[in-house]
N, C-alpha and C positions, 0 to 999 in steps of 0.2 A: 241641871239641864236635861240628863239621862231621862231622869224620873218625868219631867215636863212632856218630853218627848214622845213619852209610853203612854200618858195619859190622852196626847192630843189623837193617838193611835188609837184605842181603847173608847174615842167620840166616834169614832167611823165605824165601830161593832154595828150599833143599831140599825143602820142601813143595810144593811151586809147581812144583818140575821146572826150573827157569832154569837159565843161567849168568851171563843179566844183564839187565837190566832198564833202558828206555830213558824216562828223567822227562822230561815236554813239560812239564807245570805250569808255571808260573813259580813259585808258590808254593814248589811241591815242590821244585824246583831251589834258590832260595832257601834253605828249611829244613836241605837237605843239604852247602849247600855256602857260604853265608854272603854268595852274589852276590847284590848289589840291582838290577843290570840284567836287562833284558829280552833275548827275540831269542835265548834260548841255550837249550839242552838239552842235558842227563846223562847217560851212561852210566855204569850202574854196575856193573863187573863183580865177581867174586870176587878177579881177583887185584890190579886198579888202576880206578880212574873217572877220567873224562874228561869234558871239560864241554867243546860247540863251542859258539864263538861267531865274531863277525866282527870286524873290525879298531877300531871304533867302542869296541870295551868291554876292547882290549888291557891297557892303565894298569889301569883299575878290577879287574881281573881279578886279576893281581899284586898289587894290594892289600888286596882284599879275601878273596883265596882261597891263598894261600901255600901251597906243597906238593903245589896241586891242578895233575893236567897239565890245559891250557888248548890247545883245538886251536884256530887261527883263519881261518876260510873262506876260500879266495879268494873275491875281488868274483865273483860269477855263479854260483857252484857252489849247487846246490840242498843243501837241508839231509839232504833225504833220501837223497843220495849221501855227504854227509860220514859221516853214521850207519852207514851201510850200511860203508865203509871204516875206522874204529875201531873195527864191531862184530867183523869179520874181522881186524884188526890185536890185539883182545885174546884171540882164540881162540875166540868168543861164537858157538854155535851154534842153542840154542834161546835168544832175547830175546823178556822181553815187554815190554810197552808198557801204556800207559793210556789204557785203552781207553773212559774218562769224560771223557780229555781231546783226543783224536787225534781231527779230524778224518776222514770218509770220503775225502776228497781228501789229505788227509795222508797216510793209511793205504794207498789204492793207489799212490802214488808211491814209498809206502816198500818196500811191497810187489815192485815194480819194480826198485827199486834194490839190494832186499839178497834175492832170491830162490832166494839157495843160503842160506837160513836157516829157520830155522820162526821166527815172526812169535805167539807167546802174549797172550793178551786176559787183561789183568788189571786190577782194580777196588779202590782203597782201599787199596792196601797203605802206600804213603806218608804217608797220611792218617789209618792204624790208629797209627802211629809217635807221630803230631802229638797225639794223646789226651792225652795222659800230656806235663803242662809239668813242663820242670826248672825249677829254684831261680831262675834267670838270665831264663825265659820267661815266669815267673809276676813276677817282680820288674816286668817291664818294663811287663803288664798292669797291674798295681799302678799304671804310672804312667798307663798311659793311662786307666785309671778316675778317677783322681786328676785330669788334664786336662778331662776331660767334666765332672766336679762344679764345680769353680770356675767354669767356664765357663757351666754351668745356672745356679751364682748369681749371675753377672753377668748373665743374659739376666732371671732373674725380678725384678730390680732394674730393671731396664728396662722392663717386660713396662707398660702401660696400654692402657684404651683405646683404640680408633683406631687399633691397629697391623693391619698387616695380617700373615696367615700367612706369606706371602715374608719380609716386613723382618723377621720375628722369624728365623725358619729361617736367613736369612744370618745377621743379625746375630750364633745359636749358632755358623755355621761361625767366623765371621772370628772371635768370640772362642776357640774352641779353637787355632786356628791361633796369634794372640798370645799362647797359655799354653805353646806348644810342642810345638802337634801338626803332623806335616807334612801331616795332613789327616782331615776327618769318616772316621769308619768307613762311613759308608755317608752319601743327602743327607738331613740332617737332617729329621724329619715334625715338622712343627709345624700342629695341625687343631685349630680354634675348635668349639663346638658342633656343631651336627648334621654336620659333617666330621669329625670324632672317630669315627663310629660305622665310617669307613674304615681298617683295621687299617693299611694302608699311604697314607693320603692324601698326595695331591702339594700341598704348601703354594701355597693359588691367593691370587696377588695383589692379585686382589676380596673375599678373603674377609677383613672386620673385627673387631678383637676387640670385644665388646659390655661391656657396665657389669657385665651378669649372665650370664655365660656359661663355659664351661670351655674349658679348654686340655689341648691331649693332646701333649705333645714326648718325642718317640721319638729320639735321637742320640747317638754315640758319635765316643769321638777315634782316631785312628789314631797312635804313638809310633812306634817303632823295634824293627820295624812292627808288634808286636802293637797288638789294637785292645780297646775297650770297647764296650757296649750297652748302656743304661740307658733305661727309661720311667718317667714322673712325669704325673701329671694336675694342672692347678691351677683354680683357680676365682675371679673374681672375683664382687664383689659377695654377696650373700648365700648362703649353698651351701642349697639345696633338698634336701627331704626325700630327692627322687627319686635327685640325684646321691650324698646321702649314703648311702642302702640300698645302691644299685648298688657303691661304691664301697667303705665296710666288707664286702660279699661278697666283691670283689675281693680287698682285703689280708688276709683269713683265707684266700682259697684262696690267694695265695703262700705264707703262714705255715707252711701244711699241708705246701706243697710242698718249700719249704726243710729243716724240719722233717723232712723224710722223706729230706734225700740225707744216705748214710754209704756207706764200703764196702763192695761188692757188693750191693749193692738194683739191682735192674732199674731202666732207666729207666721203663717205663711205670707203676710203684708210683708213681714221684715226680710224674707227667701225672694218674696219678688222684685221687692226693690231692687235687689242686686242682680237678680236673673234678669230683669229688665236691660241693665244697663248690657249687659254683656251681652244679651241675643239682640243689642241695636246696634253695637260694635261688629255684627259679625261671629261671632262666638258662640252662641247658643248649645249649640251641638258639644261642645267643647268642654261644658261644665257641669258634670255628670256626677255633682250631690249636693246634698241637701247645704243650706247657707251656715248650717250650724248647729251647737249642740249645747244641753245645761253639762257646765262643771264643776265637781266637788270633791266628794271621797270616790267618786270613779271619774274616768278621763271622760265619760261619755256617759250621760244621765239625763232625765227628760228638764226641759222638753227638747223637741227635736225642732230647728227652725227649718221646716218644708214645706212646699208650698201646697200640701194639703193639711198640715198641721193644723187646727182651729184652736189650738191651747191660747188662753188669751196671758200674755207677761206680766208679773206682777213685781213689785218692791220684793228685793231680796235675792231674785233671780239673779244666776250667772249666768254667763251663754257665749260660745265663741260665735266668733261672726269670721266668715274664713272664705269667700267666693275664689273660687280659682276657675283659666285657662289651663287647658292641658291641647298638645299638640304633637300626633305620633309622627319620633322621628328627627323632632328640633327642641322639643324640651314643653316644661307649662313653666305657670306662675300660681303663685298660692298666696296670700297674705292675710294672715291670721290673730287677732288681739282676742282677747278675755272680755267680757264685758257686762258692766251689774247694773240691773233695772232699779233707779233711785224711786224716789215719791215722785218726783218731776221728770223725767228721762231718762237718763241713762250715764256712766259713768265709764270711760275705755280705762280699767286696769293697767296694762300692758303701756309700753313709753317706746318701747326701741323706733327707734326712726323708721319710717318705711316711706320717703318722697324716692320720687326718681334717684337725685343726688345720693342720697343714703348707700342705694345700691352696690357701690361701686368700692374695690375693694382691691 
């Protein structure tokens, strides 16, 4: 699949004017070549790739990448000269590079080191690849959705009173980790009442859950190694008329939003659908980001569903779908599933309940 991958990469040269292309990501280098360590970087040329690393990840390297050549640094040698030396040992005259991921000090060193080259600024190419999950990528996400859920209901089981946002937010990590995650997709947001209204709140250790108050837990698990994203709002004690308006707004403009991904629809149809519903609620002002975002081996990859985005969705795509109210002062709502562009529509990943009822805890 590695090998497949390199190839599909290595069809977009000709456009581009390359003859090869040098992956800093880790990510990227990851995707293409199935290494889980760090510290290394790809060449890819037309006629062979090459991946340096240094002595540390020799073993791993053969085991995880069979067939792939493996150059290995000496101790001292800057990376910029190894590159520069396999880019002239595969024939590689015009190389580009990533230009979202290279450093300015990376980029003049290299610059330095391989300057009978032309040196091309490229953006997303590796990353246009990652859109589109196979059968194998999507299975995996499968499971780390599958880890985030049981782990949200073993947190909401727990959930009383007294707690504070820290002990809950660990408490989601350590239990994704016990179901099998090698780790949260990102750190868990767990925000009691008027911290809710914080799209990204950093769970504070003073802050209490109350008898009457809402919860807003934002977290995802990371597998091997694709990852999940999922938001849920809960509520104890009585749900108030306030939280109940806010929050039926909320799950109609995902509904809409869901509702609207199929094959080739723009992303910004599927951001307005749900922007729609909310600036006719009253809300507008209120819901300050984009409708969503592609998920894989990063928590946040394209495409980006915004309502200027014109990326049009295809089969394979992941993409959360996550519209929130936020309200300084009394809290927001957020409600966030996974969700994969089939041949015909669309498929929601994600299962946890999120009707009115559900909330309540």
């Amino acid at each position: 699949m590695s090998q497949l991958r390199r190839q599909h990469l290595i069809a977009a040269f000709d456009n581009l004017d390359l003859d090869g292309l040098l992956v800093s990501s880790e990510t990227n280098v990851g995707y293409l070549t199935g290494f889980t360590g760090d510290s290394s970087t790809l060449i890819v040329a037309r006629s062979q790739s090459q991946i340096l690393s240094d002595g540390r990840f020799t073993t791993q390297l053969s085991q995880e990448c069979p067939g792939l050549d493996a150059i290995i640094r000496p101790i001292g040698q800057p990376m910029s000269d190894a590159i520069a030396g396999v880019a002239r040992s595969l024939g590689i005259k015009r190389l580009g590079f990533e230009s979202h991921v290279l450093t300015v000090a990376e980029f003049e060193s290299l610059s330095s080191a391989a300057s009978d080259l032309t040196l091309v600024a490229t953006q997303g190419i590796v990353e246009t690849l990652r859109m589109i999950k196979d059968a194998d990528e999507i299975a995996q996400i499968r499971e780390a959705v599958q880890i985030a859920e049981t782990s949200f209901a073993q947190l909401r089981a727990w959930l009383k009173p007294g707690v504070t946002e820290k002990a809950a937010a660990d408490f989601l990590e350590a239990a994704m980790r016990e179901n099998g995650a090698t780790g949260a997709s990102f750190p868990p947001i767990v925000a009691f009442g008027p911290n809710a209204a914080l799209p990204h709140a950093r769970p504070d250790p003073r802050s209490v859950l109350g008898v009457d108050d809402l919860v807003l837990v934002d977290w995802g698990a990371t597998g091997r190694p694709y990852k999940s994203d999922l938001t849920r709002v809960l509520a104890t004690g009585k749900v108030a008329s306030k939280f109940e308006s806010v929050y039926r707004a909320v799950l109609e403009a995902q509904l809409r939003a869901i509702d609207a991904i199929h094959p080739g629809v723009r992303a910004q149809v599927v951001d307005l659908a749900a922007r729609n519903v909310i600036t006719h609620a009253g809300y507008g002002p209120n819901f300050n980001h984009s409708v969503g975002h592609g998920i894989g081996r990063d928590v946040h990859e394209a495409p980006v569903l915004r309502s200027v985005t014109e990326t049009e969705l295809r089969p394979g795509m992941v993409v959360t779908v996550e519209p929130g109210i936020y309200l300084p002062g009394w809290g927001g709502v957020r409600i966030e599933d996974d969700v994969l562009v089939t041949e015909t529509g669309c498929e929601v990943l994600s299962r946890v309940p999120k009707t009115i009822e559900s909330t309540q805890i």
